[in-house]
Structure formats: structure tokens, C-alpha cells
N, C-alpha and C positions, 0 to 999 in steps of 0.2 A: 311466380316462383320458377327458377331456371330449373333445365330441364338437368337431372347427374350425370356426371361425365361418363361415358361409359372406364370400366376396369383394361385399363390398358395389358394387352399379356405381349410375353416377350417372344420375338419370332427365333425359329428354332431349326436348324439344317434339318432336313430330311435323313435318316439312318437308314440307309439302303443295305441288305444284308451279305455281306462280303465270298463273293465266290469264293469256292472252296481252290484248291489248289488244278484239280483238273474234275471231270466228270467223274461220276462215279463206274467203275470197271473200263476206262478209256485210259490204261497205263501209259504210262509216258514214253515218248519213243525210247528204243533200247532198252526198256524193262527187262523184256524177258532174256536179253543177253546179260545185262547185268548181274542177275539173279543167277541165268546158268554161270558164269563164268566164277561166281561164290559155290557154286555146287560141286564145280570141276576140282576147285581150289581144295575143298573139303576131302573128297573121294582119293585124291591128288597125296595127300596130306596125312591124313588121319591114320594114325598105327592101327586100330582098325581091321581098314583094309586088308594090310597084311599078313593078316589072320586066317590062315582057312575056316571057310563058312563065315566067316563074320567082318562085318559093315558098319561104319557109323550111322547115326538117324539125323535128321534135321528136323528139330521141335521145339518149343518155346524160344528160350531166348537166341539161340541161334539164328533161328528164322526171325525172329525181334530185328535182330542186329544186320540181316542180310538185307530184310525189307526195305529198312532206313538208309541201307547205303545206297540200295538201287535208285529210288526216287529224291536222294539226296536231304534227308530228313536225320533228324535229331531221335539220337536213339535212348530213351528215357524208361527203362524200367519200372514197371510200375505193381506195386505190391494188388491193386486192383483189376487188372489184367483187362483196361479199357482204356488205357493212353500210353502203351507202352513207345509208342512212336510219338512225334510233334512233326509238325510243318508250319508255320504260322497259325492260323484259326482254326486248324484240322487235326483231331487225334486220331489213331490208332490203335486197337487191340488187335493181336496179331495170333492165329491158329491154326494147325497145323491136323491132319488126318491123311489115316494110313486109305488103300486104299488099293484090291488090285487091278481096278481099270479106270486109271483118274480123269483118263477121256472121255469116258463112258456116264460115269456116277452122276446121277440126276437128284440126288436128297442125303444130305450129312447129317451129323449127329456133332455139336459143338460143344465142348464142359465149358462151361461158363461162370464157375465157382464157388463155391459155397455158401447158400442161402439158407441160414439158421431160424426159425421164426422161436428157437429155445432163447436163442442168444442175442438176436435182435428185439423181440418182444416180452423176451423175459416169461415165456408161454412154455408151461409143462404138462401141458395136455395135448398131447398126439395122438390120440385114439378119436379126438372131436373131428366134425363134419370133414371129409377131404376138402370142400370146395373153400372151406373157413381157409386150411393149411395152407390150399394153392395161391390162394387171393392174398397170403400173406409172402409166399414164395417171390410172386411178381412184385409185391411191392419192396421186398427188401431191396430186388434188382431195378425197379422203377428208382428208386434213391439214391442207388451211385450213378445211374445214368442222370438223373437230373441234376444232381451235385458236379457233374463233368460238363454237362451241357449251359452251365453258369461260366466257364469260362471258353466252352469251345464252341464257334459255330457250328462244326460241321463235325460227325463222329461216325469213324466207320470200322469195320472189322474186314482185314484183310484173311484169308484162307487158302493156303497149300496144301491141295490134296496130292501125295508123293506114292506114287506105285512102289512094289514091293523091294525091289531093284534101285528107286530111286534114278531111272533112268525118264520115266514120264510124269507129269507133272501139268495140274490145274489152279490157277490163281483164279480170284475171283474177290471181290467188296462188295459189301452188304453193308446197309446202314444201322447204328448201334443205336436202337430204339424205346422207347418203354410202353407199355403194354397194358393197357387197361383192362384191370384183374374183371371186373365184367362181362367181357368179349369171351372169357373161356370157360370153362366147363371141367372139371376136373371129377378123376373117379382111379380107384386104385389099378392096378394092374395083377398078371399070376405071380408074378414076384412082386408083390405088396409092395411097389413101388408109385407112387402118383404120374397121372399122366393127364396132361394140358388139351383139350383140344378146344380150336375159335368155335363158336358156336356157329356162326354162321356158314362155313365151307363143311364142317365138321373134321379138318384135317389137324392130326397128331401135331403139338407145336415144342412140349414143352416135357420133361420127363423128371420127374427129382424123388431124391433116394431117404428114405428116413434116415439109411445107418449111412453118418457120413454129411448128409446134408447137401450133395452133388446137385448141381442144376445144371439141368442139357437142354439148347436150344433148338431146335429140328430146324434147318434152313434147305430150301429148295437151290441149284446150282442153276447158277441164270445163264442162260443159252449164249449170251456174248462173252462168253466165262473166256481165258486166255489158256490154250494147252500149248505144250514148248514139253522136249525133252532134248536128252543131252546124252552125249557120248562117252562112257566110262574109260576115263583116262590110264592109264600106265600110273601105277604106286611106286614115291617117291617113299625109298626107306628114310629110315634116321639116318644112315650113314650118308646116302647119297645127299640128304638136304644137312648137312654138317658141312659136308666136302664142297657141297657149292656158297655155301657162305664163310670158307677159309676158316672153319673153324678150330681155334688152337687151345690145348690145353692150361695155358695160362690166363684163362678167361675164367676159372675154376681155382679159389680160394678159401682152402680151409680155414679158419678161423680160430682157435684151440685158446682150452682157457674159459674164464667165469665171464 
């Protein structure tokens, strides 16, 4: 009896996983000029300014939209506040913290958004075990990080910590992770808020609010972090930026009537 053929299988490329755009916190040359020269433009700009005591800020989507032009990226808004940038294989979530020594500041405090276990699990009992809560908190945020990480290699969260002046200024990227509800330890706080910590270091990771339903992610500022500050420009009024773009009143058409 001959011997059966062996099941022929089909040969198959190798899927080698696609660098990301650059390293992680190795900003691309002129970064940090890019970025100030958006800041200048801001300060430059913003009625604002020409307020005594008062300043514009740089937060969400501003800084969304400044990041993407620096590194030349697609600036995509995103209701889930973890791909507001694209690059090819690489998303972005992008955030922002106040900060008065942003040279300095060695641990942030990140919102990271609202993590409902009422409304994701359909669960109306909040007085049961903290740890049940917490383990439910990480997994709501394990689900859109997994649900994002189906189409992107590589996901990271960029952070500008802006001094009070907005004159100095920390960038830094951290990778956008999920977090095996296991590893932590969860127990209330004096403001009956929960609070996360890895079991194993025993360090604070993780903070979330009953009323509200806030999730804050505690991130360490990693030492090759990028500091750059910038020089407060001369405020450009409205009149002065009207007059340098010839601007004429027939530019201004009333309309009258249904």
C-alpha cells in the first residue's frame, strides 16, 4: 500500500511588523521649532492677548492640530480621544497639562475619559467590591485601546506640559497601552474616589471619579523628554492684522430679506 501524500500547505511571506514613523520621544528634526513657531503665531494672534491679565491656552484640539502639522501628519479628530492624529501605521492621542515648572515635573496626571461600568455594563451597583469597579474601569479602556490597535501598529500619546506663561514647554510620548486589570489593586480614596495601584511596585497608576465617571492615568515624564521654550512675541491687533492683509470693506455683504 503506498505510502499518503503528505497535505501540501501553501508558503506564505513572512509579516515583519512595520516601523513606526520614528522612535518613540526621538522627535523629528525641527520639531520643536515647528511647534514654537505655532505658539508664536498663537500669542502673536489671539485677541486674548490683548487683554490685560489675560492669555489664550493651548489644549485639545489646538494642540491636536499643531502636533500634526509639526511632524507632518493628518489631523483627524477623534471623538475617542486615541487617534486624533494618523501617520501611516501610527496613531495619536494628544494632551495637554498645565504645569508651573514643565522642566522640572517628573509625574502627570492624564484624563483619559470616561469610563462608565453603569453604561458599558449595564451594572447599577456601585457600592460592590472597589476592585470588581476598578477591574471593570481598565477594561472598558482595554476595549478601545484594543478596538484601535486592529488597525494601528503602533499608538501613542503625545503630552505638552505648558508653564503658566506659556513660555516653557515639555513634550514627550508614551505608548497607548492596555492594562491587565489583575496587575492592580484598587481601594477608595479621602475623596471617595478610586485609586489604581500595579501591585507589584505598589505605585499610584490609575484615579477614577464615581460622579462623572473621569479616568486619570498617572504617567512618569521620561528623562529624554524634549524641553524648548519660546519668546513672547509683540500682539498683533485686529486692526494691525486687517491692514496688513489690505483689508476692504467690501469684503462685507449684507444680505436683507427672507
Amino acid at each position: 500500500m503506498p505510502e499518503p501524500t503528505p497535505e501540501k500547505r501553501p508558503r506564505v511571506r513572512t509579516v515583519e511588523r512595520v516601523p513606526p514613523p520614528y522612535p518613540l520621544n526621538v522627535f523629528p528634526r525641527d520639531f520643536a521649532l515647528n511647534v514654537g513657531r505655532e505658539i508664536v503665531y498663537i500669542l502673536a494672534t489671539d485677541p486674548l492677548c490683548g487683554l490685560p491679565g489675560r492669555q489664550p491656552d493651548i489644549e485639545g484640539r489646538v494642540w491636536e492640530r499643531i502636533f500634526a502639522v509639526a511632524i507632518g501628519a493628518e489631523w483627524k479628530p477623534s471623538n475617542v480621544g486615541l487617534d486624533d492624529v494618523i501617520m501611516g501605521n501610527c496613531a495619536w492621542g494628544a494632551k495637554t497639562v498645565k504645569g508651573n515648572k514643565p522642566f522640572e515635573i517628573t509625574k502627570i496626571r492624564l484624563i483619559s475619559g470616561r469610563n462608565s461600568p453603569a453604561y458599558s455594563f449595564d451594572e447599577r451597583d456601585m457600592q460592590r467590591d472597589p476592585q470588581s469597579i476598578g477591574s471593570d474601569v481598565l477594561k472598558i479602556w482595554n476595549e478601545r485601546v484594543g478596538n484601535l490597535r486592529a488597525r494601528y501598529a503602533h499608538m501613542r500619546t503625545v503630552v505638552l506640559i505648558k508653564g503658566p506663561d506659556l513660555s516653557e514647554f515639555t513634550a514627550f510620548e508614551t505608548e497607548t497601552i492596555m492594562y491587565p486589570p489583575d496587575q492592580f489593586q484598587w481601594k477608595m480614596n479621602k475623596r471617595k474616589n478610586l485609586e489604581g495601584y500595579d501591585r507589584q511596585t505598589n505605585q499610584h497608576r490609575f484615579t477614577w471619579q464615581f460622579t462623572g465617571s473621569q479616568f486619570t492615568i498617572i504617567e512618569n515624564v521620561p528623562t529624554n523628554r524634549l524641553r524648548f521654550s519660546v519668546r513672547r512675541p509683540p500682539h498683533l491687533s485686529a486692526a494691525a492684522v486687517l491692514k496688513e492683509m489690505s483689508f476692504d470693506p467690501s469684503w462685507i455683504r449684507v444680505h436683507r430679506g427672507e
